[in-house]
N, C-alpha and C positions, 0 to 999 in steps of 0.2 A: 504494500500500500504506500504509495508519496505522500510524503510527509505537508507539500505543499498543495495549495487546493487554491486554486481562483475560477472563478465565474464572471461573464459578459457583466460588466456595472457595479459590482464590487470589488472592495479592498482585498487585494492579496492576504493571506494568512499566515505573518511570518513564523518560525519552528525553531526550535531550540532543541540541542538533546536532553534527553530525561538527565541524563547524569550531570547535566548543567544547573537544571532547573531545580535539580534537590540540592547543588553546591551554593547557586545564588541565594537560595531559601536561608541557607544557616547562616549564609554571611551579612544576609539582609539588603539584598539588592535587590536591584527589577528582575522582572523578567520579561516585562513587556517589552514592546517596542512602539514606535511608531509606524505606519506604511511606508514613508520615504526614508527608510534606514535602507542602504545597502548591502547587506552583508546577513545571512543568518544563514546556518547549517540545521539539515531538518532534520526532527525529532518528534517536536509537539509544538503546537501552533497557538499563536498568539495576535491579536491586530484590534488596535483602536480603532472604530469607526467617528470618524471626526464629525459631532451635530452642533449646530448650534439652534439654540429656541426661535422657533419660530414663531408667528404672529399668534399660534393659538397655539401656545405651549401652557401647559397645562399647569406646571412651576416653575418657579423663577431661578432655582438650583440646579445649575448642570449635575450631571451624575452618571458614574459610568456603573454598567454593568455588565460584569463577565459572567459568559455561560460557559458552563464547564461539564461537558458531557460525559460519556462512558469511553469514547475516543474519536479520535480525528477521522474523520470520511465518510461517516454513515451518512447519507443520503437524507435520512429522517430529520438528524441532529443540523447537519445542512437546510433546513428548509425549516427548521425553528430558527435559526440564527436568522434566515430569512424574513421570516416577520417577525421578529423583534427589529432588524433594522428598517421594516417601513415604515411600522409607527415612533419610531426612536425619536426623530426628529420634532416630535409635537408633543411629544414626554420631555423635551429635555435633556437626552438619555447620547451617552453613546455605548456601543457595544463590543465588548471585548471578548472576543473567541478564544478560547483555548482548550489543550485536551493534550492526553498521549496518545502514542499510536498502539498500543495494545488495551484490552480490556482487561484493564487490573486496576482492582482497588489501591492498592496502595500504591500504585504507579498515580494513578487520578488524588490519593493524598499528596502526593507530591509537588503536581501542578498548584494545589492548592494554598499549597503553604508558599509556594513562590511567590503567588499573589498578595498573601498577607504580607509575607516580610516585602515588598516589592519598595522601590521609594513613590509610587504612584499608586497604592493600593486599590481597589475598586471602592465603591460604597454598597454595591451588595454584590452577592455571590449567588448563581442559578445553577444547581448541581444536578444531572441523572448520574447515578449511582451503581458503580458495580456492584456493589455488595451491602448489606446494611451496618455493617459495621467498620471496614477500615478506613474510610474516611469522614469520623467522626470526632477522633481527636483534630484533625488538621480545619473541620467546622467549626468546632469548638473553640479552636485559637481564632480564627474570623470572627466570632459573634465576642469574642472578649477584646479584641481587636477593638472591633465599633463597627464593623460589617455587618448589613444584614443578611442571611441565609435562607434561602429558597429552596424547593428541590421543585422538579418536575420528571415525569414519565418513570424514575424510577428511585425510591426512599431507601433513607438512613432511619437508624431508633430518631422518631420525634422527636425528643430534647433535644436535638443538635440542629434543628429549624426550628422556623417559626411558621412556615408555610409551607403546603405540599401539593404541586398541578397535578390529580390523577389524571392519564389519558383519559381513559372511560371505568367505569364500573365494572369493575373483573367478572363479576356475575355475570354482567350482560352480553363482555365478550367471548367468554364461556360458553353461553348458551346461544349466541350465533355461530358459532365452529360447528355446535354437535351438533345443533338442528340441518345447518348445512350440510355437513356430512352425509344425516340420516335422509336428507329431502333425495338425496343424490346415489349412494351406496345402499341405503337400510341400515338396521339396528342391528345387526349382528356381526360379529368382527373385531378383530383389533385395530386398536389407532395408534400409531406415531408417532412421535413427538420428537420436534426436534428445536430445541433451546441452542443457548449460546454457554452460558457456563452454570455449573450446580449451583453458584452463590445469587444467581440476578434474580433480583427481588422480585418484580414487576412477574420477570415469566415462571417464577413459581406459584405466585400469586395466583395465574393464568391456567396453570397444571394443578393446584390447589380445586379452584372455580370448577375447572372438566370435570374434574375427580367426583365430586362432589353433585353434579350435575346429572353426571353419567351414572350416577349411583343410585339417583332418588328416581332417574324418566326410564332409564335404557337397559335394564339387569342385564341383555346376553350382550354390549356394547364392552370389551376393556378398555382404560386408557393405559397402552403397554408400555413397552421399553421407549426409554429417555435419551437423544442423541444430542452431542454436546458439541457444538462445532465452533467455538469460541469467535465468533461474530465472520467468520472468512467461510467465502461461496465454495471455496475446493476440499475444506476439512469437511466442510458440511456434507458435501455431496457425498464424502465418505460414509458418512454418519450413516445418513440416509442410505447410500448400497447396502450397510452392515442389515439394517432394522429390516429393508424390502428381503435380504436373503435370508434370515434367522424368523422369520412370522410369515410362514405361509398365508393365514390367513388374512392378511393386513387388507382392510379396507381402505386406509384411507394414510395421509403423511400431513399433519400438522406444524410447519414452520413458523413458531412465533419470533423468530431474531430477522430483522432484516435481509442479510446475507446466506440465512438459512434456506428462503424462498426459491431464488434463482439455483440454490445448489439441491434442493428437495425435486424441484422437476426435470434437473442435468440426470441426473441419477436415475429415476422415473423412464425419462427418455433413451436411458442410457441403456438400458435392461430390457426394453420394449415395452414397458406396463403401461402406457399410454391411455389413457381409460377403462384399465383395468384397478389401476390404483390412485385414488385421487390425490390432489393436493390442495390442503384450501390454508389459507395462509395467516400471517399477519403482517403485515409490512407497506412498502409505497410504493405506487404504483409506475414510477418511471423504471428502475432498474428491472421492469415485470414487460413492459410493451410488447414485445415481442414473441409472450406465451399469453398473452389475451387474443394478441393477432392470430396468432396458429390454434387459440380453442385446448390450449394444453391443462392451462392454470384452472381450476375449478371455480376457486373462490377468492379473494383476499379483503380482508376488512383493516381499518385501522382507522384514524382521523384525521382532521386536515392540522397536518405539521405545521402550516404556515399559521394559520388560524391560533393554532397555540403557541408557537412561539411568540406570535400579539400577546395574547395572555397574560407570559411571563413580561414583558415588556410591564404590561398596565399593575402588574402586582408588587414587581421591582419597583415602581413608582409610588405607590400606596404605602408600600411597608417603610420605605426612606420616608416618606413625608408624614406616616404616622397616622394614615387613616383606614388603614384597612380594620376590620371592623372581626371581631370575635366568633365565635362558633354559634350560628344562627342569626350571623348578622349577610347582609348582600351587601354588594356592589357592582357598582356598571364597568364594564372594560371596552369601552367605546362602540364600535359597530358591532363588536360581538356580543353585546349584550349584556343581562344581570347574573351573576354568578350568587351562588351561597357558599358560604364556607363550613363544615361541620367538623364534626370529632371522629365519624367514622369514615374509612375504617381505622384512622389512624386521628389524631390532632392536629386540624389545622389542614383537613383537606379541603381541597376544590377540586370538582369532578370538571372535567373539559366541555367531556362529548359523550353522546351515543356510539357505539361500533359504526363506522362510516364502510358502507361495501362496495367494494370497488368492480363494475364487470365490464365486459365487454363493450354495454354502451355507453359507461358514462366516465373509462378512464381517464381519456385523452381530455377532461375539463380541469384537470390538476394535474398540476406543472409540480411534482418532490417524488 
């Protein structure tokens, strides 16, 4: 994976190596940069988005906000960063991207304490989370700092935020998989599953949900062996050979990681199972074009990335200015509407979305 990532109209994302980024940390330097710095060797990425307040800025306090994902490249994390930076501008806001390039927790503590010790600190911090616990001490020093701490799409133990963006309600993406499944295959069968690594929250949350699911509607339904393809399309597609040749019976291959998707139907396709073994997904729709086109991919659901990354924009905003509002209180986050905040299932959530399903006809309307 390149460590560097630019798009048509955006800032470059400059990169730094990990073994930098934890050495500036202890020494208490930056580790940002600016975009017209010349020089970075890549590693993990980093880049101010320069805004200044516009006429309908919302506050009168510039303020930056770094999003700090599970790692540099995913497509989904790309297209949160993306709309945080189109409403940035009317927030106030500018946005600083950064990440390692593996999914590891305490690689992602790392980036994080960069940030704190940095000479330009952020004013809040927007984490998806490999793990729920190793990068909690490295929150911890940001909220003691004077940083405020957000999570989105996937949580630490609550006390090390104060806010948490759920995609959607694990129940209900839960119960859009199976039903899909069963609308397509039947009830009977095993299911697939194919995550990114044992610790991510979010997708056991998700194999939690099935589980659970599959148990109360579907009794001759299993949800079987567990394929771990740590966020890459090629280990994946391993994954998935192992699960298609070890479970004769397998109805169906469940990709919830991004990179899981495209490596769940290589594999599918690879074997000849073509509509004999479905795949119904979870993930975004651009790195898929191509198995919508050919009729391969069954299903995929997930939400609009850009939509929430607005989200996080409008919450970073609230929580710096001290108005976001307690468990049972709402508020509005611009075109997208009125949000509630609750305790479940955790403290301090906000639910985004509905499971958004992505097909055949209505791919090609979203650009992540």
């Amino acid at each position: 994976m390149s460590g560097k990532i630019t798009s048509a109209g955006r800032v470059p994302r400059r990169v730094l190596p990990l073994a930098a980024v934890a050495a500036l940390a202890l020494a208490g330097c930056s580790v940002t940069s600016s975009s017209s710095s010349s020089s970075a060797p890549a590693a993990s990425a980093a880049a101010s988005v320069s805004t200044s307040a516009s006429a309908s800025s919302l506050a009168s306090t510039h303020i930056t906000v770094a999003i700090v994902p599970k790692l540099l490249g995913l497509s989904v994390f790309e297209a949160n960063v993306k709309g945080a930076e189109e409403v940035a501008p009317s927030l106030s806001e500018s946005i600083d991207y950064t990440a390692s390039v593996d999914a590891s927790g305490p690689d992602q503590a790392a980036v994080i304490m960069g940030l704190v010790h940095s000479n330009h600190p952020p004013q809040v911090i927007a984490y998806s989370a490999n793990d729920p616990t190793s990068e909690v001490p490295a929150l911890e020093a940001a909220a003691k700092a004077g940083i405020k701490v957000i999570g989105f799409d996937s949580d630490v133990t609550a006390s090390a935020r104060s806010y948490f963006i759920q995609d959607t309600a694990y129940p209900a993406m839960a119960q859009a998989l199976i039903n899909a499944v069963v609308a397509k295959f039947g009830s009977k069968g095993t299911i697939g599953i194919l995550s990114s690594t044992p610790d991510a929250t979010i997708q056991n949350a998700w194999i939690g949900a099935m589980r659970a699911y599959v148990a109360q509607k579907y009794p001759n339904l299993k949800i079987g062996p567990i394929g771990y393809g740590q966020s890459n399309e090629s280990i994946s597609q391993t994954q998935a050979t192992n699960l298609i040749n070890s479970n004769p019976d397998l109805l169906a291959l469940i990709p919830i990681d991004g990179d899981a998707v495209p490596g769940a139907l290589a594999a599918v396709q690879a074997l000849g199972k073509d509509g004999k073994i479905g795949v119904f997904g979870i993930g975004d729709p651009n790195p898929n074009q191509k198995y919508f086109a050919n009729g391969s991919l069954t299903g995929l659901f997930l939400w609009n990335e850009v939509g929430e990354g607005e989200l996080i924009a409008y919450v970073a905003r609230d929580i710096y200015d001290g108005t976001m509002p307690a468990a049972g209180g709402s508020f509005t986050a611009g075109s997208l509407g009125t949000f509630t905040v609750s305790n479940s299932p955790a403290t301090g959530t906000i639910i985004f979305s509905a499971p958004l399903e992505f097909t055949k006809a209505n791919y090609l309307k979203y650009n992540f």
